[in-house]
C-alpha positions, -999 to 999 in steps of 0.1 A, spaced: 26 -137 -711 47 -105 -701 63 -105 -665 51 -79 -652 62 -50 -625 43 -29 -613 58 4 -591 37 17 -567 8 -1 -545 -9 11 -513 -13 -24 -500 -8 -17 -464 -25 14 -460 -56 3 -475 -56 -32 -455 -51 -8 -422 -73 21 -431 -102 -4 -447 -95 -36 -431 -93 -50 -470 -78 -85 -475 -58 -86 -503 -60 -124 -501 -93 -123 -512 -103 -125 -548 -114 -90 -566 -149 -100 -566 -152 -111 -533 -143 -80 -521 -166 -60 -541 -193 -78 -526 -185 -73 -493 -179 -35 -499 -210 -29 -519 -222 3 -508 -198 7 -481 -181 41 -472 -151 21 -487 -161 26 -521 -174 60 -515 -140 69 -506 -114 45 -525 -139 24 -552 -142 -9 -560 -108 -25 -558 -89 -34 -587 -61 -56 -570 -54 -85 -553 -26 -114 -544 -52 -134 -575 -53 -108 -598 -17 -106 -594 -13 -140 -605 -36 -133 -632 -14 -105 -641 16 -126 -642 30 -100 -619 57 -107 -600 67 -78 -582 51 -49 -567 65 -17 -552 46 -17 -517 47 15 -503 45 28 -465 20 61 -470 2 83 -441 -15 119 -450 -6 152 -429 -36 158 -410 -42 191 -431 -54 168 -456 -77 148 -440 -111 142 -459 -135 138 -426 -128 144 -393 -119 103 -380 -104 97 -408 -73 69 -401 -40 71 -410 -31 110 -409 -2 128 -387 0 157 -368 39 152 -361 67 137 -370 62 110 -341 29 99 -355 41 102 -391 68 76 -379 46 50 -362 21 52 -387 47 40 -418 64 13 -389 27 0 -383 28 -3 -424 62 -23 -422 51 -45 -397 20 -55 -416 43 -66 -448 62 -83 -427 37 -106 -408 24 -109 -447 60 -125 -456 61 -143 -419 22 -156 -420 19 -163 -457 57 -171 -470 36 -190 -500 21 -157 -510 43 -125 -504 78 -123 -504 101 -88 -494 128 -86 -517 153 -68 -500 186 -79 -515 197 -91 -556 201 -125 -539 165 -121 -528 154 -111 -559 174 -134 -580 156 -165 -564 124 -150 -565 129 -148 -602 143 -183 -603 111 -190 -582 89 -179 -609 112 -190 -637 112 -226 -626 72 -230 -612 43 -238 -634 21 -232 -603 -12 -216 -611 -47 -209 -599 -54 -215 -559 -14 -226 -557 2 -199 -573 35 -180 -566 48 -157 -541 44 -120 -548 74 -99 -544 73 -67 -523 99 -44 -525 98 -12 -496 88 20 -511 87 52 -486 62 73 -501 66 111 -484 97 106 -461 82 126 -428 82 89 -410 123 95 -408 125 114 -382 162 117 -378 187 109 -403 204 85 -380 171 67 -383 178 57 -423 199 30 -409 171 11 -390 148 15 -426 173 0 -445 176 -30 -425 139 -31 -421 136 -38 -457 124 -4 -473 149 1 -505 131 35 -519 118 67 -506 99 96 -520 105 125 -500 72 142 -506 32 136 -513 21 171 -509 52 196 -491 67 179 -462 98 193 -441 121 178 -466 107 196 -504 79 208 -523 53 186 -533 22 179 -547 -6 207 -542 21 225 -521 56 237 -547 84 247 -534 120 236 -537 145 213 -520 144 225 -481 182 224 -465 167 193 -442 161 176 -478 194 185 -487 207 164 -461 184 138 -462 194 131 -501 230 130 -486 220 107 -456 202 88 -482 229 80 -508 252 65 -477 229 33 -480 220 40 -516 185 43 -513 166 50 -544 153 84 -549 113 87 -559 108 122 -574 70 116 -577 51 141 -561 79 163 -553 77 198 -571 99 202 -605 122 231 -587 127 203 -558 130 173 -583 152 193 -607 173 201 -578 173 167 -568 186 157 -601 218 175 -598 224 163 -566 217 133 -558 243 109 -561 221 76 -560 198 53 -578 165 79 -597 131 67 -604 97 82 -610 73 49 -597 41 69 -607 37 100 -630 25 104 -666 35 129 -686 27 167 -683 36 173 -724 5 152 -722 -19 168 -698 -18 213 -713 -37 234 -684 -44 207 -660 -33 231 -630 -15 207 -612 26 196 -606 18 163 -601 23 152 -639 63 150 -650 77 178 -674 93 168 -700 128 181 -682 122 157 -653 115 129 -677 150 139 -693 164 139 -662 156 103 -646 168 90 -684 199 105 -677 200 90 -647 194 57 -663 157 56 -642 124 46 -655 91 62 -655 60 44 -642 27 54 -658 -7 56 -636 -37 45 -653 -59 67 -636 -84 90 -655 -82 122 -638 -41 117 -647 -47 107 -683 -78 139 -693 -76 168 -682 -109 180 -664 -117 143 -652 -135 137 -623 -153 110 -618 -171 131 -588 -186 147 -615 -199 124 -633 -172 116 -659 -174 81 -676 -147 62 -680 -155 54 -718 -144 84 -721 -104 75 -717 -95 46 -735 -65 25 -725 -46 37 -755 -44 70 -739 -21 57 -711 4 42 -741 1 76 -758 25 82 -721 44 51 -723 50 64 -759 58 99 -748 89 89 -726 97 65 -752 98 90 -778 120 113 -754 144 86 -746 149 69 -778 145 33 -764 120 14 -748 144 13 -714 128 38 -694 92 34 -692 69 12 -671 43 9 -653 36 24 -612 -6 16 -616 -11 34 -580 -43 11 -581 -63 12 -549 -44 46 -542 -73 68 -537 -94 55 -569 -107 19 -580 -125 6 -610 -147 35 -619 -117 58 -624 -96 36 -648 -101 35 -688 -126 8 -695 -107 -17 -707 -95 -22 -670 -117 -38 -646 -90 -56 -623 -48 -51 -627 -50 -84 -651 -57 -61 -676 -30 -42 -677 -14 -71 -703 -36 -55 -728 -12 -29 -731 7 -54 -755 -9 -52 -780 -19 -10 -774 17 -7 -779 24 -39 -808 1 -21 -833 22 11 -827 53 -10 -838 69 -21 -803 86 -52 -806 76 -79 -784 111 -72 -768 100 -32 -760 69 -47 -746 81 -64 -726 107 -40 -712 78 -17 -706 50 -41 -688 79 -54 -658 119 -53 -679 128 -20 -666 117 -22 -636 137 -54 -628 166 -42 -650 172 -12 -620 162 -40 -592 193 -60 -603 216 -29 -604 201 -14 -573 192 -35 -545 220 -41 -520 
């Protein structure tokens, strides 16, 4: 089975915002959360440290995320900022609570922080035949999704030695760029932050920041690029959104050497999905997410610059993924989505985790 990577979970977030346990098998959960404002809000949950081992996934990008209070769904909702104060105890909370994950559970999760971190992590899972209860640590590298936690550039220094490795600057606009829902360019406070950033060689996230800021960003920025979770917009005609990747910022990261996770999450993949709406999920078949894969492939020429950032639990759960998805297990099936297109077992395996460890191993400090 393919090690896989996968780029972008919101493990923290939801275990504060939800109280989920993420030690706690899929279907455990579900049962708790049957009916439960939970799975109003987020759905059934798709991950967890079992599913993971199910996966054969060995690392995850776990990010540190809070919303502006602007958009807020209801008015307690948890985890929303008004400030830059709040926005900065809000991702530390997040921090801490991978941390004491690492610290209480060392047999379970694992920050990678460091090659030598990551390179006996790898050994770890190399050299165990652990399965089942038993099972192998998962590793967690730091991912700062919308940077308005940093307050002050001179604060960069304490992130890095706290473990967090990337950072997005935007979700929707923040102080630093354009973003999701709200477009706009590189701000002159982003301009310095992508300076501040590549002192310590932080790798740059352009999802959810606006092409004119990510194109921007391109040029600039003198670290590592990535995209952890964006399909393709070549893909999605007249969806009426920036959050996809044109084709020029999927240039760009290649360029760059980055890779391009792909979300598997409906509304991303057909345009006009919503499963508030009543959309069925029969109606996007796991193919179409390796029709994206494909796309970047196509672009790049290689199979070196796509992967996988499943966003899973990020605002959707099981009713919002193609069908042939019911936990992150199944996101092996893309193996053989992409084998009867003629991808070697080598691409495939680039794609479902290669890439991402490829950059890892150049990257980390």
């Amino acid at each position: 089975m393919n090690l896989l990577v996968d780029a972008h979970a919101d493990i923290a977030y939801n275990m504060l915002k939800y109280g989920r346990d993420y030690t706690r098998p899929v279907a455990e959960t579900r049962t708790l959360e049957a009916g439960s404002h939970t799975v109003q809000e987020n759905g059934d949950t798709l991950i967890s440290w079992y599913e993971y081992q199910r996966a054969n996934i060995a690392v995850i990008f776990s990010t540190l995320f809070a919303s502006p209070i602007r958009f807020r769904s209801y008015e307690t909702e948890k985890l929303v900022y008004k400030n830059f104060d709040e926005a900065h105890k809000l991702y530390s909370e997040q921090l801490d609570v991978y941390h004491r994950m690492q610290d209480e559970m060392p047999d379970k999760f694992n920050i990678l922080a460091s090659k030598r971190d990551l390179e006996l992590h790898l050994d770890h899972w190399a050299s165990s035949s652990a399965q089942g209860g038993n099972g192998k640590p998962l590793g967690m590298v730091i991912l700062m999704e919308g940077a308005e936690g940093i307050r002050e550039l001179s604060e960069l220094e304490m992130w890095h030695r706290r473990g967090v490795r990337l950072i997005g600057p935007a979700w929707v606009g923040t102080r630093y760029c354009g973003g999701w829902k709200e477009p706009g360019p590189l701000t002159e406070d982003g301009r310095k932050l992508l300076n501040a950033m590549a002192d310590f060689n932080f790798t740059l996230d352009l999802s959810h920041m606006d092409e004119r800021a990510a194109v921007e960003a391109l040029d600039v920025y003198e670290g590592p690029i990535v995209g952890t979770h964006a399909n393709c917009a070549a893909l999605m005609p007249n969806s009426g959104t920036n959050r996809h990747f044109t084709d020029r910022i999927i240039e760009g990261i290649i360029e760059r050497d980055g890779v391009v996770g792909v979300v598997p999450f409906n509304t991303y993949l057909k345009v006009g999905w919503q499963l508030s709406k009543g959309a069925s999920r029969d109606e996007v078949p796991l193919a179409v997410l390796a029709n994206h894969i494909d796309h970047i492939c196509q672009i790049a020429g290689d199979s070196l610059h796509a992967g996988i950032g499943s966003d899973f639990d990020g605002g959707f759960g099981v009713q919002s993924v193609p069908p042939e998805i019911d936990t992150v297990s199944d996101l092996q099936k893309l193996v053989s989505l992409l084998q009867a297109r003629g991808y070697s077992e080598a691409d495939t395996s680039n794609i479902l985790g290669g890439n991402w460890l490829a950059r890892l191993k150049r990257d980390l400090p």
